[in-house]
N, C-alpha and C positions, 0 to 999 in steps of 0.2 A: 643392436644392429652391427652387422661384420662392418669391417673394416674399409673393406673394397666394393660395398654399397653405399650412395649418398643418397640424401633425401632430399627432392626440393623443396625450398623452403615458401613456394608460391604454390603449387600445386597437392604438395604434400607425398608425389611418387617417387620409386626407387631410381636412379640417374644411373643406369646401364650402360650406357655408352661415351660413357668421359665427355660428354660434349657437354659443357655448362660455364658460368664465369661466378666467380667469387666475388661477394660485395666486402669492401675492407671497411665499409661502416658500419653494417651490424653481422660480418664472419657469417653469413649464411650462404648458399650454394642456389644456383638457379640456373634452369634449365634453359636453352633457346627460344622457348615458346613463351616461357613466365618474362625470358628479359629482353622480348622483344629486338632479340638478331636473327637474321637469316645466316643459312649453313653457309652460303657464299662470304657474305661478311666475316664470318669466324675464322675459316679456312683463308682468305684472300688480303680483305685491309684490314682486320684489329690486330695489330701487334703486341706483341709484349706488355708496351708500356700502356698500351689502352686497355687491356684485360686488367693490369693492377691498379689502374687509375678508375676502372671502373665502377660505380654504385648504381646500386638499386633505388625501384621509385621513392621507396619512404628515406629513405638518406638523404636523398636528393631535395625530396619537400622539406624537411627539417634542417638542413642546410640554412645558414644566415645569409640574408640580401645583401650583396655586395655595395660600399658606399659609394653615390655618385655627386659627391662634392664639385671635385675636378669636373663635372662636364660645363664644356663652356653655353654662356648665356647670352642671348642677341642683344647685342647692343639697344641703344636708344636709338629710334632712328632720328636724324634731323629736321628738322622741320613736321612735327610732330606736335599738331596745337594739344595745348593739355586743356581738356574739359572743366569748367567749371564743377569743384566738389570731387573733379580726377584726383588722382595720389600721384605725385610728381615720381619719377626712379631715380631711386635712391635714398626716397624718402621712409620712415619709419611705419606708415601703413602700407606702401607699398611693398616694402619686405614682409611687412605680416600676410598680404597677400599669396606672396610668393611661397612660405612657407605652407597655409592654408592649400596651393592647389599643392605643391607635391606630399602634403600628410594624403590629402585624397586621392593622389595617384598609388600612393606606395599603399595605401588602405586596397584598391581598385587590383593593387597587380596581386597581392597576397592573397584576395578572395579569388581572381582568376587562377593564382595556381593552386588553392586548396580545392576549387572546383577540379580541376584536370586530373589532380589526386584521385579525386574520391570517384569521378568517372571510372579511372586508371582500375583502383579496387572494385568498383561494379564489374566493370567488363572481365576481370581475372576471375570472381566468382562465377560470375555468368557463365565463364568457360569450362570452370572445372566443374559447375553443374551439369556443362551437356556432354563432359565424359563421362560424370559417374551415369546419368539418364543413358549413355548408348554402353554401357556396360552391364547395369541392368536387364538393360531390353536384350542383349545378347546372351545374358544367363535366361532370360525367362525363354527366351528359343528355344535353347535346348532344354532346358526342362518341359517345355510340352514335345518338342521332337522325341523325347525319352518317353514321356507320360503315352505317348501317339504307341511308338512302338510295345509299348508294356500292354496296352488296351487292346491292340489287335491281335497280339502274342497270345492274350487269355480268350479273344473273344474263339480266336480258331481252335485252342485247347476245349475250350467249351465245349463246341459242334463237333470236337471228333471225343469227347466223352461224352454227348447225347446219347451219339452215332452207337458205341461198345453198351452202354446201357442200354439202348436197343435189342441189342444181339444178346447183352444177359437174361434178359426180359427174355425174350422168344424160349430162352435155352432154360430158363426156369421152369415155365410152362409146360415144355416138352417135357423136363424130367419129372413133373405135377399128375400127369396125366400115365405115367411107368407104374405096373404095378406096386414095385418093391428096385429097393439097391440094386439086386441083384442081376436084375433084367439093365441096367444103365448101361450105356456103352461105353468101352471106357476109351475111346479116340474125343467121344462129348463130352467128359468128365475132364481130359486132357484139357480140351478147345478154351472150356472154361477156367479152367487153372490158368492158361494161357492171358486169356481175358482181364482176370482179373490180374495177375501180374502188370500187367500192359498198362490197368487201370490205377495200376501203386503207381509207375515208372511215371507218368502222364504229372500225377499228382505231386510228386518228385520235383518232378520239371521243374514245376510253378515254384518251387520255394529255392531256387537256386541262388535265390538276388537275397535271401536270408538267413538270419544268424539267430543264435539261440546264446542269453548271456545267464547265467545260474548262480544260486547264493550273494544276491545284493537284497542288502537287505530294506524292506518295502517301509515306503511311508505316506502321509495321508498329503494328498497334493502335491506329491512330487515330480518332476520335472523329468521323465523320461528321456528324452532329448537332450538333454544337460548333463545325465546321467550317461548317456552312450559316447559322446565324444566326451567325456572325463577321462573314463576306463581307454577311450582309443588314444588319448593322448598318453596315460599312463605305459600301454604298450609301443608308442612310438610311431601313432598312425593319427596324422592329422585329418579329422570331418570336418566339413561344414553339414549348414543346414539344406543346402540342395541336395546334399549325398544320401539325407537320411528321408525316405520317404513314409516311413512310419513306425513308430518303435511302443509297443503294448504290454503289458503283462499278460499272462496265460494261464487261464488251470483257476481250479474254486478256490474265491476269497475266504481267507479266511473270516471267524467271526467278531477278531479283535486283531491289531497289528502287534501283540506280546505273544500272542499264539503262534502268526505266521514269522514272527521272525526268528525261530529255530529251522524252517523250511521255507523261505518266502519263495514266492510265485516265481519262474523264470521271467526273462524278457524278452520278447520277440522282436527284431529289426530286420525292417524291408530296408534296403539301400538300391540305390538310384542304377548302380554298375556292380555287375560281378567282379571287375575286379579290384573294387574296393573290399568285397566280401572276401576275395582271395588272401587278398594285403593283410586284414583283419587277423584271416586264420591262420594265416604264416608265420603272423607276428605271435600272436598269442603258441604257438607252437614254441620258438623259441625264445619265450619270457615263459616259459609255464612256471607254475606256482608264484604268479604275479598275487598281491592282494591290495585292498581298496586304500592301504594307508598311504599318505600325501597326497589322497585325492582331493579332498574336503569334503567326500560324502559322511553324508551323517552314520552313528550308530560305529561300535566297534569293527576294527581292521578287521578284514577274514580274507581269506582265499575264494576267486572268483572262477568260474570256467567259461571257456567260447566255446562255441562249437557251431555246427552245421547245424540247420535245422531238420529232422525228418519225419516224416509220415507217421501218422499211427501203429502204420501197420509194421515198416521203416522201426520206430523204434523198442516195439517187441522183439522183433527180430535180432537187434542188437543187444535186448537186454538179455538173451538167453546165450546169445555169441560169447556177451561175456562170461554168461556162466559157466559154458561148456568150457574154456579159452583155461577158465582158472579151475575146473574140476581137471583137468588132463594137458597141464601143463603148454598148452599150447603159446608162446610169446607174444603173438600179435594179432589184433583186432582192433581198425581202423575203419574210417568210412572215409570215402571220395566223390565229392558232386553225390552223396545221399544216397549213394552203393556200399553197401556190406561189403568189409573180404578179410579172410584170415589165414595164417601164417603160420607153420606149426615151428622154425628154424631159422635162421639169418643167415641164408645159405643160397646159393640158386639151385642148391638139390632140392629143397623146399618151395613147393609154387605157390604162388598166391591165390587163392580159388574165393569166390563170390557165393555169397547165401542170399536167398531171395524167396525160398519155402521152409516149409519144413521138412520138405523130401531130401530137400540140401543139407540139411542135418546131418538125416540117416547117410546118404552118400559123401558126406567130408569126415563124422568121427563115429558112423558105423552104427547099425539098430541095437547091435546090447549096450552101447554109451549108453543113448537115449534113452532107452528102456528104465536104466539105472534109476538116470536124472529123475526122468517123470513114473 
């Protein structure tokens, strides 16, 4: 803990606001609300000398009872018939008396203030239970506020990819019933290229709030979730478990975990906020070639990758981007929010252009590249 945060020692939180008083009988620190001053008080009558003269409750209880010898004691009164089988005062049962009620008094006051005590500590937990209980209920808000808008975000992604399957439906049909290729039109061949792009882009969407983690290598009941903020702390990006809404492996198991562990499965994470997933990929951008050692995961250190997650279709796309990128030299090929684009220069004569078919091919590095390749 820095320097210039304290902790309280009643409640257990960070004391941000220098407003607190020091107990000199056991050096801990306390807040206003633990040590029972108001802000008026602080600010107005405790002085100096009452902030250093001050303790805390359990100081205070374990404090020794001050002796009360010195207090004076009521005379005899005169004319005061003494009872038959009375203890005269002054006399030696009468002093045992005496002693007997105040051992029961000073017995009497030490259970009343051990009670007061132990009051004192109920009501301090009872208190810092009903912050952590309205801190809680404040996280769990927004996590359904969040879960609310995720749910309607997909449910209307749904209905307008019904809606486009629809129109591929129709437009399938039509081209079913065409004698031959040749008769297609090709503004309807367009339409549907169209479509179908619209119908990557759509699907795209949906995987904005996710990340794609590669080469960790798999074991049998292992803790996914444990596994994602490891590596995020290794990058320098603190999760919690609210952040992370679901985190899987992907792609066919293998049939033994010695088999998969020269390729194990990627990891998929849904996270609660994009721009956690931003943070992620910015980070991992500048730690590249981070790898698992001082994590404490199992299995030897290796080199790990982040990335975006994208589409099937999405990362076909990419994997030929690279191929062409590194057949003809091209420098750069990147993806942003689950968009292709490549680079031929580091230049602003060089523009940055987007691939999203395979027509974008032939028109970024020309139909005899192509041709080459495939």
């Amino acid at each position: 803990m820095s320097s210039d945060k304290i902790q309280c020692a009643g409640c257990l939180k960070l004391i941000e606001n220098k407003r607190y008083l020091y107990c000199g009988g056991c050096n801990q620190h306390f807040d206003l609300d633990c040590a029972n001053i108001s802000e008026q008080r602080f600010y107005n009558t405790l002085t100096k000398e009452h902030r250093d003269a001050w303790r805390c409750v359990m100081c205070k209880s374990r404090q020794p009872k001050f002796d009360n010898t010195n207090t004076p004691v009521r005379a005899a009164v005169d004319g005061v018939t003494v009872q038959r089988g009375g203890a005269v005062p002054g006399s030696p049962l009468h002093m045992d008396i005496s002693l007997a009620e105040q051992s029961i008094l000073n017995d009497t006051t030490l259970n009343t203030t051990s009670e007061i005590t132990d009051i004192q500590a109920l009501t301090m937990e009872i208190r810092l239970f009903r912050d952590e209980m309205k801190s809680t209920r404040a996280q769990l808000k927004t996590l359904n506020e969040t879960l609310t808008a995720i749910s309607s975000r997909v449910s209307a992604c749904e209905s307008r990819m019904d809606k486009i399957d629809e129109c591929i439906n129709s437009l399938e049909n039509r081209m079913g019933n065409m004698s031959g290729v040749q008769q297609c039109d090709t503004s309807l061949l367009a339409s549907i290229n169209e479509l179908k792009m619209d119908i990557n882009d759509r699907d795209q969407d949906l995987l904005l709030n996710d990340i794609e983690i590669s080469c960790i290598s798999e074991q049998k009941e292992e803790s996914l979730s444990h596994v994602v903020t490891t590596l995020a702390v290794k990058l320098g990006v603190n999760l919690s478990d609210q952040d992370i809404v679901s985190a899987r492996r992907v792609g066919r198991m293998a049939e033994s975990l010695e088999v998969s562990s020269e390729r194990p499965r990627p990891i998929v994470v849904r996270l609660a906020r994009r721009a956690i997933r931003d943070q992620l990929l910015q980070a991992a951008r500048v730690r590249r070639g981070a790898t698992t050692e001082g994590t404490g995961l199992p299995g030897v250190p290796r080199r790990f990758y982040l990335n975006e997650r994208l589409t099937k279709v999405n990362r076909q796309l990419f994997r030929r981007a690279r191929t062409f990128c590194n057949q003809y030299k091209w420098r750069y090929v990147w993806t942003k929010e689950g968009r292709i684009y490549v680079r031929q220069y580091h230049d602003r004569d060089s523009p940055r252009l987007r691939l999203r078919t395979d027509d974008d091919f032939v028109r970024v590095f020309g139909p005899e590249a192509v041709r080459s390749i495939f």
